[in-house]
NUKEZA-76589 format. One record per residue: residue in three letters; x, y, z of N, C-alpha, C, CB in turn; residue number from 1. Coordinates in nm, 2 decimals, m for minus. Atoms other than C-alpha are relative to their C-alpha. Glycine has a CB too. Layout:
<nodes>
 residu   n_c1   n_c2   n_c3  ca_c1  ca_c2  ca_c3   c_c1   c_c2   c_c3  cb_c1  cb_c2  cb_c3 num
    ALA      X      Y      Z      X      Y      Z      X      Y      Z      X      Y      Z NUM
...
</nodes>
This chain:
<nodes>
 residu   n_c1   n_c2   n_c3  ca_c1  ca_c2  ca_c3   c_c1   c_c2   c_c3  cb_c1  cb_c2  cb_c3 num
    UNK   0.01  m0.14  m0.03   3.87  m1.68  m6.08   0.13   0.07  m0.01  m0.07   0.02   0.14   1
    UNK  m0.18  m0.08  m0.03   4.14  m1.42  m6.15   0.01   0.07   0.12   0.05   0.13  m0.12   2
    UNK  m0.05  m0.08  m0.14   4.39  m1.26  m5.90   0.02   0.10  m0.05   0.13  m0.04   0.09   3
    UNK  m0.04  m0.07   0.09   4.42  m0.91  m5.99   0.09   0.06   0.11  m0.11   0.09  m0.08   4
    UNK  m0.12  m0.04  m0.10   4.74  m0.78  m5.86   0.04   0.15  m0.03   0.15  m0.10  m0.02   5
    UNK  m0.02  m0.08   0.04   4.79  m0.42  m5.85   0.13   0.09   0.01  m0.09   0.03   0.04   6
    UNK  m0.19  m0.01  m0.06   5.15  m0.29  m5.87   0.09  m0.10   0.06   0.01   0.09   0.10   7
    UNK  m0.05   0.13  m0.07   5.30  m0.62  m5.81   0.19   0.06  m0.03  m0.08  m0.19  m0.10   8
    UNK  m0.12   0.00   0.02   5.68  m0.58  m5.75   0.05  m0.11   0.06   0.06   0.10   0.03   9
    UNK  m0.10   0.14   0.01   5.95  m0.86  m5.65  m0.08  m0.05   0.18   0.24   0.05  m0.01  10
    UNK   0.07   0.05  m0.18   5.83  m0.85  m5.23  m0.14   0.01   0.03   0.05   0.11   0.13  11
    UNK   0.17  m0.02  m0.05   5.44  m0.70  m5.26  m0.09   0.00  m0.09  m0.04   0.13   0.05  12
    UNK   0.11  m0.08   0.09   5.14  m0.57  m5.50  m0.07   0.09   0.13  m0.13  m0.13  m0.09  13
    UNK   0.06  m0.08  m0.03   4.99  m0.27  m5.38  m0.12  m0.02   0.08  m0.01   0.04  m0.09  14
    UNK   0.11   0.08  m0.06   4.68  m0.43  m5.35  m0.06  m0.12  m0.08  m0.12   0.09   0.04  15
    UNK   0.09   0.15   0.05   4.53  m0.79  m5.40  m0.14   0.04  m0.03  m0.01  m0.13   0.13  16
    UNK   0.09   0.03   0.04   4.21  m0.84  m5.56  m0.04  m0.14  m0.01   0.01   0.06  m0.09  17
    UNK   0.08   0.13   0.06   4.00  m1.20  m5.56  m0.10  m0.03   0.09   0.08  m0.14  m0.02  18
    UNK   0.15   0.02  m0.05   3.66  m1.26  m5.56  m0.07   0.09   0.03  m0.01  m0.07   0.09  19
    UNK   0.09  m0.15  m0.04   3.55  m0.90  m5.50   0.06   0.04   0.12  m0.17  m0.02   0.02  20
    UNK  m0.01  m0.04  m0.14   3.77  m0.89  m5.18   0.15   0.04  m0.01  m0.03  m0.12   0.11  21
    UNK  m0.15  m0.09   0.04   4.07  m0.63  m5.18   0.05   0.03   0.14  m0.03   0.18  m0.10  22
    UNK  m0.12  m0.02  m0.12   4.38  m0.65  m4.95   0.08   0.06   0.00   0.05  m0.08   0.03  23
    UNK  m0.11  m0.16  m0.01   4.61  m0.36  m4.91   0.04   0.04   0.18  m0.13   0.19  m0.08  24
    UNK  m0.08  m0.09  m0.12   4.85  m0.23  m4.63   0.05   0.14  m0.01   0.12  m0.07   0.03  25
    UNK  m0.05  m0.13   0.04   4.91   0.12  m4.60   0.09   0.03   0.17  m0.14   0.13  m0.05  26
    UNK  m0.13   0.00  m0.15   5.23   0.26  m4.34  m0.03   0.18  m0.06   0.24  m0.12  m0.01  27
    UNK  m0.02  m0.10   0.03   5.26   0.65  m4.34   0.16   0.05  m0.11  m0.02   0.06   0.12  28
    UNK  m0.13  m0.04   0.05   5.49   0.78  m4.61   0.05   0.15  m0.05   0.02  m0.08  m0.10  29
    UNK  m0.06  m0.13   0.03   5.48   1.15  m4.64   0.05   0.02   0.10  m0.07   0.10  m0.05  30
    UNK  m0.07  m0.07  m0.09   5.61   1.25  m4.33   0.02  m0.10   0.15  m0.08   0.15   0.01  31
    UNK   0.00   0.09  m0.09   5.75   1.04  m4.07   0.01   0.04   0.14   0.09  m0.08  m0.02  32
    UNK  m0.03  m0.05  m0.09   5.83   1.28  m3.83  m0.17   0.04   0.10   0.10   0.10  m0.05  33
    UNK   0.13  m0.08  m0.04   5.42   1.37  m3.76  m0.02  m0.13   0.10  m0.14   0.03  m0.15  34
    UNK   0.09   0.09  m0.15   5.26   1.23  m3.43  m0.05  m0.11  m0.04  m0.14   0.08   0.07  35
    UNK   0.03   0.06   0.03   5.05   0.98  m3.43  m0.13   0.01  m0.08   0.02  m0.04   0.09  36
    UNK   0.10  m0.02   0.06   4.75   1.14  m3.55   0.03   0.05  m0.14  m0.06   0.07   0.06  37
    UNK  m0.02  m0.03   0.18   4.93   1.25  m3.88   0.05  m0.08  m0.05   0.10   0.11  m0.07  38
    UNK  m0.04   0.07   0.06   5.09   0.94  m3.92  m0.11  m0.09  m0.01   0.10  m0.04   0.04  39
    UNK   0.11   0.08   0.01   4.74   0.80  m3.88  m0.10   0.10  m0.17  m0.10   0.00   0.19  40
    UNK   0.08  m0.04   0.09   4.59   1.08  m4.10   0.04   0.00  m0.19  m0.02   0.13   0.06  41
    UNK  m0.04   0.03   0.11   4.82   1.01  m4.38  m0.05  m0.13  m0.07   0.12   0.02   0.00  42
    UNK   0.03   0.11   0.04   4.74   0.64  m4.41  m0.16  m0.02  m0.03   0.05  m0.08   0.10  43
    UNK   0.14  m0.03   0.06   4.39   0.74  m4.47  m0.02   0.07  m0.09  m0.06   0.05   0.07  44
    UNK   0.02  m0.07   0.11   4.41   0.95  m4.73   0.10  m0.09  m0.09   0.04   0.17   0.03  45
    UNK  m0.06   0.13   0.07   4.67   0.68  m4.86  m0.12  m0.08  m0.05   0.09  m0.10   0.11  46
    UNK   0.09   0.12   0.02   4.39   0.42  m4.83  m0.11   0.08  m0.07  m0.06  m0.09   0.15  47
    UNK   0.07  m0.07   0.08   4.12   0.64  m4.98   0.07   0.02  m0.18  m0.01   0.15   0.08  48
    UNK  m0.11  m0.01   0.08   4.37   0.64  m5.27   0.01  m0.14  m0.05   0.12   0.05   0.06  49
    UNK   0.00   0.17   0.02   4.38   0.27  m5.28  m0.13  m0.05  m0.03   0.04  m0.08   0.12  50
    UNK   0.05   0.03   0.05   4.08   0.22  m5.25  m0.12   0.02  m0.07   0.01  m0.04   0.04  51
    UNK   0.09  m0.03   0.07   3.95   0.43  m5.54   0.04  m0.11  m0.11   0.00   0.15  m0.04  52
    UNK  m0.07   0.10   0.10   4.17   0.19  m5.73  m0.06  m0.09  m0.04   0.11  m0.06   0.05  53
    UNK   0.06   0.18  m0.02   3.99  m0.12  m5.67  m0.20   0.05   0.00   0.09  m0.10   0.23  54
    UNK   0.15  m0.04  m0.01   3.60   0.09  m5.75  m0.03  m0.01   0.16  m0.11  m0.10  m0.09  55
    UNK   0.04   0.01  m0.18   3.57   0.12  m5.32  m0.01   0.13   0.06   0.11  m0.08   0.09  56
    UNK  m0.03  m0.13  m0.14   3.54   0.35  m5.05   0.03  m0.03   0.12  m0.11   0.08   0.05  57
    UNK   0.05   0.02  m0.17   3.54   0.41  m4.69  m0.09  m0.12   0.05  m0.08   0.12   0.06  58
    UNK   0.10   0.05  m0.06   3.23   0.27  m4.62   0.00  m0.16  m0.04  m0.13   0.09  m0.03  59
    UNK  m0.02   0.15   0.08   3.32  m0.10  m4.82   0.12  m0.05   0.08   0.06   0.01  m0.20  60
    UNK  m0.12   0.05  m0.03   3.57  m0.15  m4.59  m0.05  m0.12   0.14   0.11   0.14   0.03  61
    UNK   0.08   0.12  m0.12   3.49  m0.53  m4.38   0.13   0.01   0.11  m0.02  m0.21  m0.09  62
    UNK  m0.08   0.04  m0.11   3.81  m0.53  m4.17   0.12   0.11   0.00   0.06  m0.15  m0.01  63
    UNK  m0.15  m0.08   0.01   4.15  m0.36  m4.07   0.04  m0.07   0.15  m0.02   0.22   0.00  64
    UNK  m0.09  m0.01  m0.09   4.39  m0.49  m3.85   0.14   0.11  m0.01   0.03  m0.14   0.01  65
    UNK  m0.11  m0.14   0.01   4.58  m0.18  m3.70   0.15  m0.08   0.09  m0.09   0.20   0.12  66
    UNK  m0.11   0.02  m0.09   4.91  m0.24  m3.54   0.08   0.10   0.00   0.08  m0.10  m0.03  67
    UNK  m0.01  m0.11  m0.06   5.04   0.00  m3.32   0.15   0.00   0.05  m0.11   0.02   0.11  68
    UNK  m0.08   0.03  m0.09   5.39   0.06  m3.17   0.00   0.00   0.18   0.08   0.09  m0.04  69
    UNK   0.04  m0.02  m0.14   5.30   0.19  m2.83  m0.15   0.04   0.02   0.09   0.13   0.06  70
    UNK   0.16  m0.02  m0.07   4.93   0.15  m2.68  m0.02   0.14   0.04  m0.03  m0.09   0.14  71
    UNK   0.03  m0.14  m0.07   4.99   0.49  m2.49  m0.08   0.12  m0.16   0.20   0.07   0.08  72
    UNK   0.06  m0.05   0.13   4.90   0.61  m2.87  m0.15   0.00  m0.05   0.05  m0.07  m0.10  73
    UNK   0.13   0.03   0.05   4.57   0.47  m2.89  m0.11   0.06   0.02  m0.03  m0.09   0.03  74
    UNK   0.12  m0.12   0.01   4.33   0.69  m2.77   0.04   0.13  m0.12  m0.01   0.08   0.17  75
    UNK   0.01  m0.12   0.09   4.48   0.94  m3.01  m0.04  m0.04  m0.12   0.12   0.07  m0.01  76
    UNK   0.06   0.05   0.14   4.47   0.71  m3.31  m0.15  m0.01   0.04   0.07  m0.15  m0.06  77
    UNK   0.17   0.00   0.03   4.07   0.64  m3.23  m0.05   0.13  m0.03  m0.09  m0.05   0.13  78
    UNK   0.07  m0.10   0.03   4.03   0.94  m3.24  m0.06   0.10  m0.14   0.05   0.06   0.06  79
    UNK  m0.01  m0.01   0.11   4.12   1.01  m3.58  m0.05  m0.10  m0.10   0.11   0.03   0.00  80
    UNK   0.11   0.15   0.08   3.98   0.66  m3.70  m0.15   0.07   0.05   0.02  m0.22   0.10  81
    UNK   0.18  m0.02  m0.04   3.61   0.78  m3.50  m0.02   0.12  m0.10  m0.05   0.04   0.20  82
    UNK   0.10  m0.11   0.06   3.60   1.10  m3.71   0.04  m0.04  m0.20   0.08   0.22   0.08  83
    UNK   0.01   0.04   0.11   3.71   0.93  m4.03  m0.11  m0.13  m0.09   0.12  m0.02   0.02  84
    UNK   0.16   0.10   0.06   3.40   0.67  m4.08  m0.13   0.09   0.01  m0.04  m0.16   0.10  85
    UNK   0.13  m0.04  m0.06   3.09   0.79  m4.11  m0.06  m0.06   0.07  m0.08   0.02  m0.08  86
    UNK   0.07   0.06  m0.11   2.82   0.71  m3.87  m0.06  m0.13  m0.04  m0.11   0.09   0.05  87
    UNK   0.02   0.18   0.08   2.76   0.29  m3.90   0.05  m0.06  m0.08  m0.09  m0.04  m0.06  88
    UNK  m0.02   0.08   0.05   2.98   0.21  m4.11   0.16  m0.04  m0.02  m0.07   0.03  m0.10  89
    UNK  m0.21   0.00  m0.03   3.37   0.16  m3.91  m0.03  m0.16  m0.03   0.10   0.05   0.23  90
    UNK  m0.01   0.15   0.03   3.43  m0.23  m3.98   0.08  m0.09   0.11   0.08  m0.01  m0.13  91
    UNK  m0.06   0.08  m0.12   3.56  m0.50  m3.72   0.15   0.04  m0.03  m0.04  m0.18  m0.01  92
    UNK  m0.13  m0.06  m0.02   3.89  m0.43  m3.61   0.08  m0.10   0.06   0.00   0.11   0.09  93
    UNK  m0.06   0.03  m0.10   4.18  m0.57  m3.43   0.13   0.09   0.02   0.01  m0.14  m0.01  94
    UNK  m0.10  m0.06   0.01   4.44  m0.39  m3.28   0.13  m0.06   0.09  m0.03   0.12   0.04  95
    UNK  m0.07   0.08  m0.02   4.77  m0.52  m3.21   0.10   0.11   0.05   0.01  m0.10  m0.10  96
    UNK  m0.10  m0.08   0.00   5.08  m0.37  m3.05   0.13  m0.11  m0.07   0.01   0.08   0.16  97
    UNK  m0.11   0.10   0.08   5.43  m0.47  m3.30   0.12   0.13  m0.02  m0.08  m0.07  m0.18  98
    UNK  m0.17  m0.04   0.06   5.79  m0.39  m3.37  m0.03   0.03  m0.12   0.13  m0.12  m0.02  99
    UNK   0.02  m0.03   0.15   5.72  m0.24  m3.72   0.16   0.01  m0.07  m0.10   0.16  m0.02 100
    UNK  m0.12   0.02   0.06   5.99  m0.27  m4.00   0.09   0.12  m0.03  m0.02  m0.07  m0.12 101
    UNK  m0.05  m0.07  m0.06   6.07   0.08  m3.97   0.01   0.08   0.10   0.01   0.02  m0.04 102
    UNK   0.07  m0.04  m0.11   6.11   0.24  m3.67  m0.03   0.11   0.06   0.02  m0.05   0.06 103
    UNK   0.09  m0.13  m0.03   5.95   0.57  m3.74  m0.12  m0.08  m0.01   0.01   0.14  m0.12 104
    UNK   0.19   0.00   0.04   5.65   0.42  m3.85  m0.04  m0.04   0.12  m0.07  m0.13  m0.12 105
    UNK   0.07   0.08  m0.12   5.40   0.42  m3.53  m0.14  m0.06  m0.01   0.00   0.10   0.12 106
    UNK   0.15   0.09   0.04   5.11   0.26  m3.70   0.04  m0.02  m0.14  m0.16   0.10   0.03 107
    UNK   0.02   0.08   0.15   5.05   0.03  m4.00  m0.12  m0.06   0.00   0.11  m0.11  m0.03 108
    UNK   0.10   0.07   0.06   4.73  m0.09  m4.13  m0.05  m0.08  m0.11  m0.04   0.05   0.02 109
    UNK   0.07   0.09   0.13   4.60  m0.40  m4.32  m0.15   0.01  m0.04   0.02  m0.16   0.03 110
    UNK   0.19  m0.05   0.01   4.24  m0.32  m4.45  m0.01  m0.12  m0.11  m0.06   0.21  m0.09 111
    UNK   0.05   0.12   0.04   4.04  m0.60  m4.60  m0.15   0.09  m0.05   0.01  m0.14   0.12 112
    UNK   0.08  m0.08   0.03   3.77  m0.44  m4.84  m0.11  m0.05  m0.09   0.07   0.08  m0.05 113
    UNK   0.07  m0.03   0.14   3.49  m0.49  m5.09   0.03   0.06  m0.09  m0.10   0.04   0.00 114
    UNK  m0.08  m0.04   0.12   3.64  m0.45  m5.40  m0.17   0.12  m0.13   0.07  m0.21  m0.10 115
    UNK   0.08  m0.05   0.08   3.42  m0.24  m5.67  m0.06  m0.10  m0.12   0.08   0.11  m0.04 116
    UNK   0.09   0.12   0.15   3.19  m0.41  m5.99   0.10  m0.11  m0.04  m0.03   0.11  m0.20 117
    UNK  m0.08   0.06   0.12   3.47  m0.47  m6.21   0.06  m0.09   0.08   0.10   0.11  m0.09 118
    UNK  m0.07   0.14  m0.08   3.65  m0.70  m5.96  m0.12  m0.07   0.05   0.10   0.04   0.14 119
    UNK   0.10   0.16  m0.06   3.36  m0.95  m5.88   0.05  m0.10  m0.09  m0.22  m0.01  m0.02 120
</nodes>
């Protein structure tokens, strides 16, 4: 089976592809200075972005582990995750609090997806 690697450079690819199952991390990168809900609302419109890439959507999405700097955040980020899925179809979760590699960023997320046709 092929790996389809999308934007592969020397440390990442964009997003993995195999077997119909697409792995992608998105961090906020337009504006670092925004709360937590813009640094959450950017990585959504990121990932929407990703995963038109890979034939997907929202609703194809099986997992996401979020990792958070400070918990005191978290009710704000749900909030902005609860109005971004439609109704039945948010995906198992875990959330984690982490030292992220920079340290504006106060959330990063790995989403684990159903890829579109052309990747089965």
């Amino acid at each position: 089976m092929t790996i389809h690697r999308i934007n592969p450079c020397q440390r990442w690819s964009d997003i993995t592809v195999f077997n119909g199952i697409g792995y992608f991390v998105e961090v906020p990168e337009a504006d670092l200075s925004a709360d937590i809900k813009g640094q959450t609302a950017q990585i959504f419109t990121q990932a929407e972005a990703s995963l038109a890439k890979i034939g997907s959507d929202k609703t194809r999405i099986l997992s996401a582990t979020i990792y958070l700097t400070d918990f005191a955040n978290l009710a704000a980020f749900n909030e902005v995750w609860d109005t971004w899925f439609p109704e039945g179809t948010a995906p198992s979760r875990a959330c984690v609090k982490a030292e992220l590699a920079n340290p504006d960023y106060l959330v990063e997320i790995a989403f684990t997806v159903a890829a579109g046709t052309q990747f089965q």
